[in-house]
N, C-alpha and C positions, 0 to 999 in steps of 0.2 A: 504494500500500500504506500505511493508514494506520498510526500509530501508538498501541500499544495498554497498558495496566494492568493486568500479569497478576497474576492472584493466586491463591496459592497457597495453600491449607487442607488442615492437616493432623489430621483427626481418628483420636482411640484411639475405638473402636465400644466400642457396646451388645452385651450378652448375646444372641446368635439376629439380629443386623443381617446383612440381605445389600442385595447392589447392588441388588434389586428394592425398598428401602425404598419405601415409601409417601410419608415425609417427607423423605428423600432427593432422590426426584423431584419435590415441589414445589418445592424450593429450586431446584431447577436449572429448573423451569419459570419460577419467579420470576425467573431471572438473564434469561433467552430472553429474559422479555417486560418486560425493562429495556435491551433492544439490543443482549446477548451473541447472537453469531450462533457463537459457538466455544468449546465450553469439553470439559473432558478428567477420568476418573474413573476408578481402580481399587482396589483392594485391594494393599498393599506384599505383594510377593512371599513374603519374609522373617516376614511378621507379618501376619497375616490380621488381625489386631484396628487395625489403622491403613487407615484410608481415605482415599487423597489425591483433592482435586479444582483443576484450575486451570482457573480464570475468564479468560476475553478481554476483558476489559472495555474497549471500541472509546473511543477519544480523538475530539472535546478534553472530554468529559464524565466520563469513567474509571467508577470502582467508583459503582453508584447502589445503597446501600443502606442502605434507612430501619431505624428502631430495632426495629420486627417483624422480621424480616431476620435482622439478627444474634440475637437473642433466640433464632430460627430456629433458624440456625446454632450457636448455645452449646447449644442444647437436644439438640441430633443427638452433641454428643459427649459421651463418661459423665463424661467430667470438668469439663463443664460451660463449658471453654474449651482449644477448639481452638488449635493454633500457625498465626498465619496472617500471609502478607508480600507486600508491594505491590511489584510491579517493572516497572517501566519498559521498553518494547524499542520501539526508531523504527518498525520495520516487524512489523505481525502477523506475517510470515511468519518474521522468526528463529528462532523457537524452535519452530517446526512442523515440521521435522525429530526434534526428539528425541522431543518428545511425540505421535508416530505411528510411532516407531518399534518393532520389535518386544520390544524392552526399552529404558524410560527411565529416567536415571540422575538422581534427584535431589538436587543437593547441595548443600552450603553451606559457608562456611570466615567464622569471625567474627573479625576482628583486635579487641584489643586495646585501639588506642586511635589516634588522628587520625595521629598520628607514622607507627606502623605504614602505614596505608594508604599516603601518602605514598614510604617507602622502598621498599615492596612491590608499587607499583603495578603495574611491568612483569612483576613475577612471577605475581603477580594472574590476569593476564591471560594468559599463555604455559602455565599450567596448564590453562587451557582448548584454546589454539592446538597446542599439542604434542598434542592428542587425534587431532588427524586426519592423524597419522604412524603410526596403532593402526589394525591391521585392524579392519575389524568395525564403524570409527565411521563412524556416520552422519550428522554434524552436529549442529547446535544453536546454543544460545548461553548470555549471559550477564549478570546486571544486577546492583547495586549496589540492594537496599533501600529503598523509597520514607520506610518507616519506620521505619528503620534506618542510616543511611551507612555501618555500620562492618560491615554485612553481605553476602557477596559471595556470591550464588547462580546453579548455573549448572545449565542442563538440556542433559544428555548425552542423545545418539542412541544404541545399538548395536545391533547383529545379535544379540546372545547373551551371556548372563552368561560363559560359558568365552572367548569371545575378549576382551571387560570383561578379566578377569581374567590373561590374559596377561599384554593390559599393564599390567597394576597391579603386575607383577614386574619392569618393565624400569628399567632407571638413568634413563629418559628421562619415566618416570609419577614417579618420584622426586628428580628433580631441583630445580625448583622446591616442592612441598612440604616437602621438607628446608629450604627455606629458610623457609616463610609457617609453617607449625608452630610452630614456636618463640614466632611472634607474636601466636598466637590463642587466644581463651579459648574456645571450640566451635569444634566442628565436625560436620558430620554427613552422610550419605546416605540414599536410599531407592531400591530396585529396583522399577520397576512396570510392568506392561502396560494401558496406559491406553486407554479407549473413548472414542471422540469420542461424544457425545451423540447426534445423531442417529443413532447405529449398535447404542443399545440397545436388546434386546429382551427382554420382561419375559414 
């Protein structure tokens, strides 16, 4: 199982964009025939005007993307520059649990400053581990920003937003949070049911 460069892009859409974009699907054909054999797309749940897409970008080459590409990419979203972040995971298959599941959770938590990471590390981390004492979780995982260190992004699996949101009431989804909060200047989520590419049909 090699290891891969996911990356993540997060675009606000155009006026009348659906997932059958025309320009849409060149980009993701351009990814294909750059050596992505995996990559994942939907519309956030919550906000049909946000389109997320994550790229597999197979190691030891990563993201292969010439300056047409992104020019591409900035063009697709109305604000002319998408949020997008590079992360690292040993093995492709970590995080192919969330992002095939039937709701994925995407999120992010940004500390503050090097100190922070540091003290928080273990907490960091046990925010994600504590998820699969939650019905409903279907795995995933978690990385630390290629272009970023101070950003910790993690792709949750679940069954359902109602079982999500159980545990989002327990002392035990609140435990470590109460503690990284304090420390972060962002933070953020996104709800979404994502298409593996090959599985679209237009």
């Amino acid at each position: 199982m090699p290891p891969i460069i996911s990356q993540f892009v997060k675009f606000t859409t155009k006026t009348g964009f659906t997932l059958a974009s025309s320009e849409f699907a060149a980009l993701r054909t351009a990814v294909a025939q750059r050596g992505v054999k995996e990559q994942y797309f939907g519309l956030d749940t919550d906000n049909r005007d946000t389109l997320l897409w994550v790229i597999q970008w197979p190691m030891p080459k990563g993201p292969q993307e010439t300056a047409q590409f992104k020019e591409s990419v900035n063009a697709l979203d109305a604000r002319g520059s998408p949020n997008i972040v590079y992360l690292p995971f040993a093995h492709e298959s970590l995080p192919r649990p969330a992002l095939t599941a039937p709701v994925c959770e995407l999120c992010f938590l940004h500390v503050k400053d090097k100190a922070a990471k540091v003290s928080l590390a273990h907490s960091l981390e046990k925010t994600f581990t504590d998820c699969y004492f939650a019905d409903g979780f279907g795995g995933g995982s978690w990385s630390v920003a290629q272009n970023d260190d101070r950003l910790y992004f993690y792709y949750l699996g679940w069954e359902s937003r109602e079982l999500h949101g159980a545990f989002s009431k327990t002392e035990l989804f609140a435990e470590e949070l109460d503690k990284i909060m304090p420390h972060t200047d962002g933070a953020g989520f996104n709800f979404v049911h994502l298409v593996r590419e090959e599985e679209m049909v237009v």
